[in-house]
Gaussian input, Z-matrix of N, CA and C with variables (Angstrom, degrees):
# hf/3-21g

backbone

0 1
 N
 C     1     B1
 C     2     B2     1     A1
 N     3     B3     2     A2     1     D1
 C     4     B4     3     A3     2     D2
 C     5     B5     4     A4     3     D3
 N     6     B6     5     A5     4     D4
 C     7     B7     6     A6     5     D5
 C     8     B8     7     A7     6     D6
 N     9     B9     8     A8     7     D7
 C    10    B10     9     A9     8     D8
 C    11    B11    10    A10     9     D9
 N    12    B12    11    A11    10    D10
 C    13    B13    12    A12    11    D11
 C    14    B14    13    A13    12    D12
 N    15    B15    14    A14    13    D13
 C    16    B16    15    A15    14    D14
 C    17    B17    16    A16    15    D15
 N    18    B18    17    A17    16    D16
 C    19    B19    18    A18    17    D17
 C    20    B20    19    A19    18    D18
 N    21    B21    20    A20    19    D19
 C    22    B22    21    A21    20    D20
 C    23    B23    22    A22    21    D21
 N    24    B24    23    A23    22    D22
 C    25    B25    24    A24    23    D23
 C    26    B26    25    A25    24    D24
 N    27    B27    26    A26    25    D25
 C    28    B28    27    A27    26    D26
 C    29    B29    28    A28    27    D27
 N    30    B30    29    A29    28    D28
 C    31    B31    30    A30    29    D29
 C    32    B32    31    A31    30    D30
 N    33    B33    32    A32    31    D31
 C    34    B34    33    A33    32    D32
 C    35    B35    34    A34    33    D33
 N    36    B36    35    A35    34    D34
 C    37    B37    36    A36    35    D35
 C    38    B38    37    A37    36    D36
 N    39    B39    38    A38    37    D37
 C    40    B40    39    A39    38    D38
 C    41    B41    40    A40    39    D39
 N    42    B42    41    A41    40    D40
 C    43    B43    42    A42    41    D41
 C    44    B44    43    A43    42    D42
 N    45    B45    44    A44    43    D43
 C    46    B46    45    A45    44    D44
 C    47    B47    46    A46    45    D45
 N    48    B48    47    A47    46    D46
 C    49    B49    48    A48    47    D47
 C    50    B50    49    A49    48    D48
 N    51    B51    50    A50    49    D49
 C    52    B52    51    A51    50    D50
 C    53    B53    52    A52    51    D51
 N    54    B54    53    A53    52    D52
 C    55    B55    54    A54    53    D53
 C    56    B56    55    A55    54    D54
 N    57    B57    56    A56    55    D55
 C    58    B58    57    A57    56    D56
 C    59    B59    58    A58    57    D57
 N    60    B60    59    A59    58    D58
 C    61    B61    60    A60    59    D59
 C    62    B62    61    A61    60    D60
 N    63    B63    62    A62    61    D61
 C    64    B64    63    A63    62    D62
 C    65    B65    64    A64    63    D63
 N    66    B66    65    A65    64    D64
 C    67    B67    66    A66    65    D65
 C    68    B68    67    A67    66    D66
 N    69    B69    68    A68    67    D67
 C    70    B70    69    A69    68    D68
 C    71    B71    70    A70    69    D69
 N    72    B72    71    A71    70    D70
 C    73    B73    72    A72    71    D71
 C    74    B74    73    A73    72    D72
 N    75    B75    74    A74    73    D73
 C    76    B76    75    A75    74    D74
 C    77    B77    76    A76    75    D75
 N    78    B78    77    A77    76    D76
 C    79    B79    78    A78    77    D77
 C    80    B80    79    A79    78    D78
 N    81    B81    80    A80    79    D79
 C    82    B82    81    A81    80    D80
 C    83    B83    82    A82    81    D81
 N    84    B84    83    A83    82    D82
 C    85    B85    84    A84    83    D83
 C    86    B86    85    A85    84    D84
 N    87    B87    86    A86    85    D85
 C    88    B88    87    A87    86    D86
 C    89    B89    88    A88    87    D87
 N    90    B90    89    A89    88    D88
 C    91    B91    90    A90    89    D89
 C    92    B92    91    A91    90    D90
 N    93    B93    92    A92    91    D91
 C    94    B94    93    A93    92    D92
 C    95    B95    94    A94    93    D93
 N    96    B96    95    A95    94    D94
 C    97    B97    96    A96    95    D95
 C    98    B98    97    A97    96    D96
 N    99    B99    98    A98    97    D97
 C   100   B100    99    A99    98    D98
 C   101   B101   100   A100    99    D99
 N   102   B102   101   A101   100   D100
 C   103   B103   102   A102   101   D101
 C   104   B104   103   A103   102   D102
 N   105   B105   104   A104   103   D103
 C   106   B106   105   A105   104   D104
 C   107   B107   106   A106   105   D105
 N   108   B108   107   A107   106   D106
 C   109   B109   108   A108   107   D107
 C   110   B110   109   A109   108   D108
 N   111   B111   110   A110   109   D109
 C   112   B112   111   A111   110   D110
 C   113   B113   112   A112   111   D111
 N   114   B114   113   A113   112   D112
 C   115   B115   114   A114   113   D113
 C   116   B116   115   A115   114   D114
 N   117   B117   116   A116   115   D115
 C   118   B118   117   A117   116   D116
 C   119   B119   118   A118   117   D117
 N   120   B120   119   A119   118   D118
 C   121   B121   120   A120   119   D119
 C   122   B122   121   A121   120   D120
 N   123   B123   122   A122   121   D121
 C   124   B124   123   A123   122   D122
 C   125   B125   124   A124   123   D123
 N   126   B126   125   A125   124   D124
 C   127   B127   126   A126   125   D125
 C   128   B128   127   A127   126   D126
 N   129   B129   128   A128   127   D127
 C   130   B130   129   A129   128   D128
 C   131   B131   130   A130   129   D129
 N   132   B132   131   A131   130   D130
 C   133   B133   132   A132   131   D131
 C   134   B134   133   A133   132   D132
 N   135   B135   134   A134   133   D133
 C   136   B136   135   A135   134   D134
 C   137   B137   136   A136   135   D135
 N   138   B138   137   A137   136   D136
 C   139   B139   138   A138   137   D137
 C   140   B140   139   A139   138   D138
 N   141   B141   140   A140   139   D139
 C   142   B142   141   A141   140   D140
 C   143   B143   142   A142   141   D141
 N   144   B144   143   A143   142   D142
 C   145   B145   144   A144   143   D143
 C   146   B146   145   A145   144   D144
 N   147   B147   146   A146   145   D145
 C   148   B148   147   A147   146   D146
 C   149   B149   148   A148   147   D147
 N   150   B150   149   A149   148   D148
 C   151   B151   150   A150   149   D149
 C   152   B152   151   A151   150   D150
 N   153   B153   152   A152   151   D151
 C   154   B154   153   A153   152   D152
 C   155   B155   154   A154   153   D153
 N   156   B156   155   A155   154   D154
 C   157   B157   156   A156   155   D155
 C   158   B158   157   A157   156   D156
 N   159   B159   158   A158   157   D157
 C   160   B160   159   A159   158   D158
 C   161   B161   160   A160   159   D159
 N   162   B162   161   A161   160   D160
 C   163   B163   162   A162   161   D161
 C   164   B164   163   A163   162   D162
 N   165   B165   164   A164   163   D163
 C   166   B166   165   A165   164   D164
 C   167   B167   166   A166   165   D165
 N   168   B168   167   A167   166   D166
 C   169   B169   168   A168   167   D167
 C   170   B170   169   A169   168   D168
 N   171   B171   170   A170   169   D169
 C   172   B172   171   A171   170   D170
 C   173   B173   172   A172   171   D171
 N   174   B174   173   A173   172   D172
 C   175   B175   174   A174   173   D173
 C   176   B176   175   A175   174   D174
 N   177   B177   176   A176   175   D175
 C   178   B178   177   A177   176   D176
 C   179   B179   178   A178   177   D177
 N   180   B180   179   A179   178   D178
 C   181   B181   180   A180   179   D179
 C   182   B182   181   A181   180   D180
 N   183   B183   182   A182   181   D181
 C   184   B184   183   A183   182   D182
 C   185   B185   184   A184   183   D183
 N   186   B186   185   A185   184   D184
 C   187   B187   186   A186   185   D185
 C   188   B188   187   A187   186   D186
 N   189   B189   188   A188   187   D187
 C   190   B190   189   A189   188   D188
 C   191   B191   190   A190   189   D189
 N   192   B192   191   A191   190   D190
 C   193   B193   192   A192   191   D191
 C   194   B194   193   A193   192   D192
 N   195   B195   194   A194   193   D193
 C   196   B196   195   A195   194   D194
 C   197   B197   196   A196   195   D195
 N   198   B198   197   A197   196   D196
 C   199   B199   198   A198   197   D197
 C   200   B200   199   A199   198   D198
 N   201   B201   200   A200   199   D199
 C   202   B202   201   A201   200   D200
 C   203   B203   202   A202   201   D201
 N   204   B204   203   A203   202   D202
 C   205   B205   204   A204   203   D203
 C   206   B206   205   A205   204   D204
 N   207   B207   206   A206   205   D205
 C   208   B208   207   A207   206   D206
 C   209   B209   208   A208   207   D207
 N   210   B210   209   A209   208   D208
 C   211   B211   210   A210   209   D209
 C   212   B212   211   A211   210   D210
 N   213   B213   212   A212   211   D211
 C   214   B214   213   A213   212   D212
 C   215   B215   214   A214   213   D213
 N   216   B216   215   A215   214   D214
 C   217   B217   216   A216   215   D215
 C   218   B218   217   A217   216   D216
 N   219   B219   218   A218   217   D217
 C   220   B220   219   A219   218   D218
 C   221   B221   220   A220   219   D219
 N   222   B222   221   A221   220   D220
 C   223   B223   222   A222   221   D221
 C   224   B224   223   A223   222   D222
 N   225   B225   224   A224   223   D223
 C   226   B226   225   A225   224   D224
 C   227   B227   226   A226   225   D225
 N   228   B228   227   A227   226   D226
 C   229   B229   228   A228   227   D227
 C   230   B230   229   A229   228   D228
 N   231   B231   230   A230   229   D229
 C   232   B232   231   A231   230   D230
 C   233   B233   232   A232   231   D231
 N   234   B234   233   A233   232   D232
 C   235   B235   234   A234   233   D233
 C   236   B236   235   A235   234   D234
 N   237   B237   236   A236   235   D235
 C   238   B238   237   A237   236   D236
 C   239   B239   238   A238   237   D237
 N   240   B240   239   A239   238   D238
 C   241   B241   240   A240   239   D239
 C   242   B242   241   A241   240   D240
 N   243   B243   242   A242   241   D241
 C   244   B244   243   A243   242   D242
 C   245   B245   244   A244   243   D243
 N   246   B246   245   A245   244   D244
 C   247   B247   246   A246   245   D245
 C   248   B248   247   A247   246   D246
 N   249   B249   248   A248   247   D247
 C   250   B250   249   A249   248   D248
 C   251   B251   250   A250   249   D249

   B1=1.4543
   B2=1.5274
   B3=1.7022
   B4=1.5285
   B5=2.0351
   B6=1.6050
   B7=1.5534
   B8=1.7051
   B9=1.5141
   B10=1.5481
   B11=1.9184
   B12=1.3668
   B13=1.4848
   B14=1.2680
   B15=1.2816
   B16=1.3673
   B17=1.3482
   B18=1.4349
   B19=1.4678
   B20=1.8854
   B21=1.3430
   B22=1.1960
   B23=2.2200
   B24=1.3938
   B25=1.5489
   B26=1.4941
   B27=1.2612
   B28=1.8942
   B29=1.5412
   B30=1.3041
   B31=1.2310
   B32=1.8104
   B33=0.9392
   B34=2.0011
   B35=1.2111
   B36=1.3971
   B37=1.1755
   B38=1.7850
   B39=1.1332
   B40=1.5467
   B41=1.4158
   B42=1.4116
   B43=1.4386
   B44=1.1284
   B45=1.5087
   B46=1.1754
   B47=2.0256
   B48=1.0284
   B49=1.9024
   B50=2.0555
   B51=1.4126
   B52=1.5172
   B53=1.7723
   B54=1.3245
   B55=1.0888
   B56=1.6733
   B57=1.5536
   B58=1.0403
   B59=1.7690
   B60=1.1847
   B61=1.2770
   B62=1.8516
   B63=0.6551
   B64=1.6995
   B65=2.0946
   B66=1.3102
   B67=1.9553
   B68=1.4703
   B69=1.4395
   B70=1.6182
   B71=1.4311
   B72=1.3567
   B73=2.1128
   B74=1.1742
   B75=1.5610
   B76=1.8600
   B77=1.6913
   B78=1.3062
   B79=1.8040
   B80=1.3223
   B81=1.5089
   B82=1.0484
   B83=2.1296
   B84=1.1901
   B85=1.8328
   B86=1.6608
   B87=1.6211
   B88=1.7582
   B89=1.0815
   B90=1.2677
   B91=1.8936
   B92=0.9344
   B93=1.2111
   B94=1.6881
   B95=1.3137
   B96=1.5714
   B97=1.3903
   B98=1.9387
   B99=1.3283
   B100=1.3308
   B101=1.1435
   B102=0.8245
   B103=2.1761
   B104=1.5025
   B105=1.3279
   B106=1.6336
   B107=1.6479
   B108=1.3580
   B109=1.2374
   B110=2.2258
   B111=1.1850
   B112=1.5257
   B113=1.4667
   B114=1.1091
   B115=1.5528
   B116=1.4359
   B117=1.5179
   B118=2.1129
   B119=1.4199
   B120=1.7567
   B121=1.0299
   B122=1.5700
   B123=1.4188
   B124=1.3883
   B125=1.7763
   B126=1.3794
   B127=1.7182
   B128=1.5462
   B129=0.9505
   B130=1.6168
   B131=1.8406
   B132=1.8177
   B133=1.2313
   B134=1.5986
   B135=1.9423
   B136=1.0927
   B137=1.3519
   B138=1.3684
   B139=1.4233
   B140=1.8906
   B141=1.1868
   B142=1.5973
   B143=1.7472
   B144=1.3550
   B145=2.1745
   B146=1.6030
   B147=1.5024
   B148=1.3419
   B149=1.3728
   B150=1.1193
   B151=1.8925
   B152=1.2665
   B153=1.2872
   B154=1.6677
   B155=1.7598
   B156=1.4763
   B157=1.7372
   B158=1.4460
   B159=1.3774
   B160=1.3165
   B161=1.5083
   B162=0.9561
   B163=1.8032
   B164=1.6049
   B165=1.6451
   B166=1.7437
   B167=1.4936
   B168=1.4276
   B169=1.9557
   B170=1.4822
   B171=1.1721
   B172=1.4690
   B173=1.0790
   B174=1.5551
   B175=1.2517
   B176=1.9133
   B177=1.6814
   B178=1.3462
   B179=1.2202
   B180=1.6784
   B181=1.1740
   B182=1.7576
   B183=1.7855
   B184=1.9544
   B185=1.6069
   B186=1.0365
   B187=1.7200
   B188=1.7365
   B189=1.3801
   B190=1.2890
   B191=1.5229
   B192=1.1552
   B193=1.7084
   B194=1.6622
   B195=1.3239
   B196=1.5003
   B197=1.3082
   B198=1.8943
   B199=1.2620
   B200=1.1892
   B201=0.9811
   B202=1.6503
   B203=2.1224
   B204=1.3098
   B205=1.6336
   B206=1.1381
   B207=1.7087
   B208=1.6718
   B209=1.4395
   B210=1.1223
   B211=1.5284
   B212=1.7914
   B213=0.9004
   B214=1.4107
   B215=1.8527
   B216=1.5159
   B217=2.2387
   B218=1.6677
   B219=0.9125
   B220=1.5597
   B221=1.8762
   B222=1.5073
   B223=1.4169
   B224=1.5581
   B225=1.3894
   B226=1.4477
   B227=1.3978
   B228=1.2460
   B229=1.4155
   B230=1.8531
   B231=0.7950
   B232=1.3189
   B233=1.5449
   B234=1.0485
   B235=1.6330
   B236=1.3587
   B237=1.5118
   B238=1.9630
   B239=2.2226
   B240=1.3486
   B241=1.6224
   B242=1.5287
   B243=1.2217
   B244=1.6233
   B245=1.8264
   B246=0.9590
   B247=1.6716
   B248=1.7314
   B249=1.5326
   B250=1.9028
   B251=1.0059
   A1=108.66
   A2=111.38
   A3=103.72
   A4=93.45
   A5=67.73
   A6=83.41
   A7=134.00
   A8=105.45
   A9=123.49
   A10=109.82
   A11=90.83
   A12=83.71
   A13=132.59
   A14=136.13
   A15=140.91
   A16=124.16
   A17=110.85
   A18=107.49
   A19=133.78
   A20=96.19
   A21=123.51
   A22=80.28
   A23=100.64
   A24=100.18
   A25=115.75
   A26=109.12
   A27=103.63
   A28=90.15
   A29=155.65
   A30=139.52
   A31=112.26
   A32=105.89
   A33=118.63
   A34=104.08
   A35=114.42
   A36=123.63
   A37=105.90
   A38=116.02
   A39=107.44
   A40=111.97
   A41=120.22
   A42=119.35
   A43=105.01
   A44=134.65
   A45=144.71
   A46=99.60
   A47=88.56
   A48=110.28
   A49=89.11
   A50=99.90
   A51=92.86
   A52=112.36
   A53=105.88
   A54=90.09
   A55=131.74
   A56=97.23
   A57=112.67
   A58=111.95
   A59=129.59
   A60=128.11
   A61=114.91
   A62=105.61
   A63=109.93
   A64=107.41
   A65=91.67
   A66=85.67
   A67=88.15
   A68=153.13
   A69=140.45
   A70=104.55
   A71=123.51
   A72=122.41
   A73=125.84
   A74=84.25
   A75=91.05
   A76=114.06
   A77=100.56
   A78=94.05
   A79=120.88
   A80=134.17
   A81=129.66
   A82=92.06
   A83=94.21
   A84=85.75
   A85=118.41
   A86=79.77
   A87=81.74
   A88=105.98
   A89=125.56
   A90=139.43
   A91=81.49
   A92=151.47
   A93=132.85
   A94=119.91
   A95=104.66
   A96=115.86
   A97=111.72
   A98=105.89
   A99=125.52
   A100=124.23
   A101=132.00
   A102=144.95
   A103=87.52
   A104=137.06
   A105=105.30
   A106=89.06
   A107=128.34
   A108=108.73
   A109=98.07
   A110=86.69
   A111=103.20
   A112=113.02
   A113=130.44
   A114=121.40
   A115=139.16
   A116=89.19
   A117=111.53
   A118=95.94
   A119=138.81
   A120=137.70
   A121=105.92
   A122=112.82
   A123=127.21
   A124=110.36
   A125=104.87
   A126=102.54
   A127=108.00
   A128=165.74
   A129=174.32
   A130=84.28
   A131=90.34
   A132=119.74
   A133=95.42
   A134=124.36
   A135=102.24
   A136=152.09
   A137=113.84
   A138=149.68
   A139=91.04
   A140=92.97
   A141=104.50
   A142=121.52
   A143=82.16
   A144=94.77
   A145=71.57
   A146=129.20
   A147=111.05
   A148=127.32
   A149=128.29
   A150=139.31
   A151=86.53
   A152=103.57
   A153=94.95
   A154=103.61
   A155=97.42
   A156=83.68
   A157=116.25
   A158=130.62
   A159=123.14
   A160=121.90
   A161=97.79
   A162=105.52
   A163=112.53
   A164=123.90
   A165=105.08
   A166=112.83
   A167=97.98
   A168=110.78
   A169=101.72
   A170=120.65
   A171=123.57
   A172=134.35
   A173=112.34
   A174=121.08
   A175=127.61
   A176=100.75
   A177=119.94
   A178=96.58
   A179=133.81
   A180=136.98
   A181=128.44
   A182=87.06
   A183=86.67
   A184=99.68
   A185=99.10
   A186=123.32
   A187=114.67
   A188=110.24
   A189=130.10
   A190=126.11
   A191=120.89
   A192=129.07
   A193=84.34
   A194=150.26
   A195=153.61
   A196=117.32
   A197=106.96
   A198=102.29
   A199=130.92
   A200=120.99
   A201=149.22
   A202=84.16
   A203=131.12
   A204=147.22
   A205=85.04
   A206=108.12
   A207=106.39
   A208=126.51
   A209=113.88
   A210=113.12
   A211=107.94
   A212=93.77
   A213=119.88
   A214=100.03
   A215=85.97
   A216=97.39
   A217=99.03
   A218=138.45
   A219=122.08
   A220=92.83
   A221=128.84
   A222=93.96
   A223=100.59
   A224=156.40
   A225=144.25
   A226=81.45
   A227=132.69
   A228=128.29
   A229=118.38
   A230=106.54
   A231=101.63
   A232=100.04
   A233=141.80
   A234=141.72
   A235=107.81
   A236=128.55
   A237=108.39
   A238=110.57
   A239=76.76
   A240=83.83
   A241=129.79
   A242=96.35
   A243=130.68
   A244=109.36
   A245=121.22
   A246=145.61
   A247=81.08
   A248=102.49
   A249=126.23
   A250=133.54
   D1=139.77
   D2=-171.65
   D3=-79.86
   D4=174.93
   D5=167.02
   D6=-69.77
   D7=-25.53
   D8=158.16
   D9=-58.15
   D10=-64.14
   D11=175.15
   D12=-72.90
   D13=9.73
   D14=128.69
   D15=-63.54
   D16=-50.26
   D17=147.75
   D18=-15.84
   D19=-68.32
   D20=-156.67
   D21=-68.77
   D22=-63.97
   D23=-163.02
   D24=-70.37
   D25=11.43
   D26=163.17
   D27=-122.15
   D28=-19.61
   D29=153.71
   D30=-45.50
   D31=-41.79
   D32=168.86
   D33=-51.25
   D34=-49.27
   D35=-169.36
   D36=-77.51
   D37=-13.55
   D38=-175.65
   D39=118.57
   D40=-15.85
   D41=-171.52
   D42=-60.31
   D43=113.12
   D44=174.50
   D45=-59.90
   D46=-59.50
   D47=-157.82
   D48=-53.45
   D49=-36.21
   D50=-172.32
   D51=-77.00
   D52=-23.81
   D53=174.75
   D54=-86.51
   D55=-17.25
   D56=172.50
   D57=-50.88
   D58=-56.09
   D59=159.26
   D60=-38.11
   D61=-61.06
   D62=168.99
   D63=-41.95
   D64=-56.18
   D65=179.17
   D66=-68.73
   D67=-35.65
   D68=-169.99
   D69=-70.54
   D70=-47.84
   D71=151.99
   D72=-15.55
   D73=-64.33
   D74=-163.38
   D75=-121.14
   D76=16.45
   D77=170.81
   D78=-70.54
   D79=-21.94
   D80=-162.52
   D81=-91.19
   D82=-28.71
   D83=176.75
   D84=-58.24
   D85=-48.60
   D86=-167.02
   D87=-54.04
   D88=-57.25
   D89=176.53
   D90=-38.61
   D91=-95.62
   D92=-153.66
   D93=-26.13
   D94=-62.69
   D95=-160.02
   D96=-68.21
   D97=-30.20
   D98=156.48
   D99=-57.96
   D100=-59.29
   D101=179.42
   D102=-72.57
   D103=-28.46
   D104=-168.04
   D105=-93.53
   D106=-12.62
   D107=-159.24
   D108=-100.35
   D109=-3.21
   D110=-170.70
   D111=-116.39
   D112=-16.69
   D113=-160.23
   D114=42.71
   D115=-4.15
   D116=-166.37
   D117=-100.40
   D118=124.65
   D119=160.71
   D120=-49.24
   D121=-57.45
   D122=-163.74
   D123=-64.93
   D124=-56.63
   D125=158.00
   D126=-52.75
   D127=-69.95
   D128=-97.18
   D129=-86.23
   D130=-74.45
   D131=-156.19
   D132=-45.63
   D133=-65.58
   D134=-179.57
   D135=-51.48
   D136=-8.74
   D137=-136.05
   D138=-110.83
   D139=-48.67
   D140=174.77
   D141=-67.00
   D142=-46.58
   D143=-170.76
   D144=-63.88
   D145=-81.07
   D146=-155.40
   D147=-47.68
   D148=-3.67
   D149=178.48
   D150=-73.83
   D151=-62.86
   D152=-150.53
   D153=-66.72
   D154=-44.92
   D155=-178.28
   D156=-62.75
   D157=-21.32
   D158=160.96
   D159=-53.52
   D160=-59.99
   D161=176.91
   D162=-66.08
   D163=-14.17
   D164=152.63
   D165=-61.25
   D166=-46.98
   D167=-166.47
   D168=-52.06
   D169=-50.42
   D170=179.70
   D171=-72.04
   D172=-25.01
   D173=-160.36
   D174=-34.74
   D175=-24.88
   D176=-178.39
   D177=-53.74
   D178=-70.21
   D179=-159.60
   D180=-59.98
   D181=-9.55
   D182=170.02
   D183=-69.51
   D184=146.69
   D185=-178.22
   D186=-107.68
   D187=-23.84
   D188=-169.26
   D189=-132.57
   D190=66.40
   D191=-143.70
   D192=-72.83
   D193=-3.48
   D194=129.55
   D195=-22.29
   D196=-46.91
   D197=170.34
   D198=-106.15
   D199=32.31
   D200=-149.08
   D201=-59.26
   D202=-67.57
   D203=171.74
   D204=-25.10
   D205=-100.25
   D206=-160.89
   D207=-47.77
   D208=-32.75
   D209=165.43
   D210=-44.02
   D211=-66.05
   D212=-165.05
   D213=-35.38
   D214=-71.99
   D215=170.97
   D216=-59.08
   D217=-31.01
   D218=-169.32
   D219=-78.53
   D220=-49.86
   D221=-174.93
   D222=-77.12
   D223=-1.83
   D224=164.07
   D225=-57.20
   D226=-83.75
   D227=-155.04
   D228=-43.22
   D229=-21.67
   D230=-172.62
   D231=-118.88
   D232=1.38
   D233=139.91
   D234=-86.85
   D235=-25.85
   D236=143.54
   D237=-37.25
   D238=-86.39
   D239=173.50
   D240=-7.38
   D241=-69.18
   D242=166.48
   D243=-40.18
   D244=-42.82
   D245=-145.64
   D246=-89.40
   D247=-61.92
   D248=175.28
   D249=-7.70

């Protein structure tokens, strides 16, 4: 088992601290995917804190800790939308 996916399965579990490493992974993506879809540093940024806090709240409903990424850009993508 990688080291993400241990990650991912004590964040399930509640590990705050583990997931926190997971938003240190992938913050610089989301900010991407946010700022290109926004042009606003300051929108980007909110757009992001809310990914990630969506994806603690949810975390139960990943089915596939494989796709732990795309999950991840599909709710940015659809809290772009949301933003819309």
């Amino acid at each position: 088992m990688s080291e993400e996916q241990n990650l991912i399965r004590a964040s399930v579990a509640g590990d705050c601290r583990a997931f926190e490493r997971l938003v240190e992974k992938y913050q610089s993506l989301i900010c991407a995917i946010t700022f290109s879809a926004t042009g606003r540093v300051d929108t980007s940024e909110e757009l992001a804190q809310e990914t990630f806090l969506q994806a603690w709240k949810n975390l139960f409903q990943l089915k596939d800790i494989d796709k732990f990424r795309s999950w991840l850009c599909s709710i940015t993508r659809n809290l772009i939308q949301t933003y819309y």
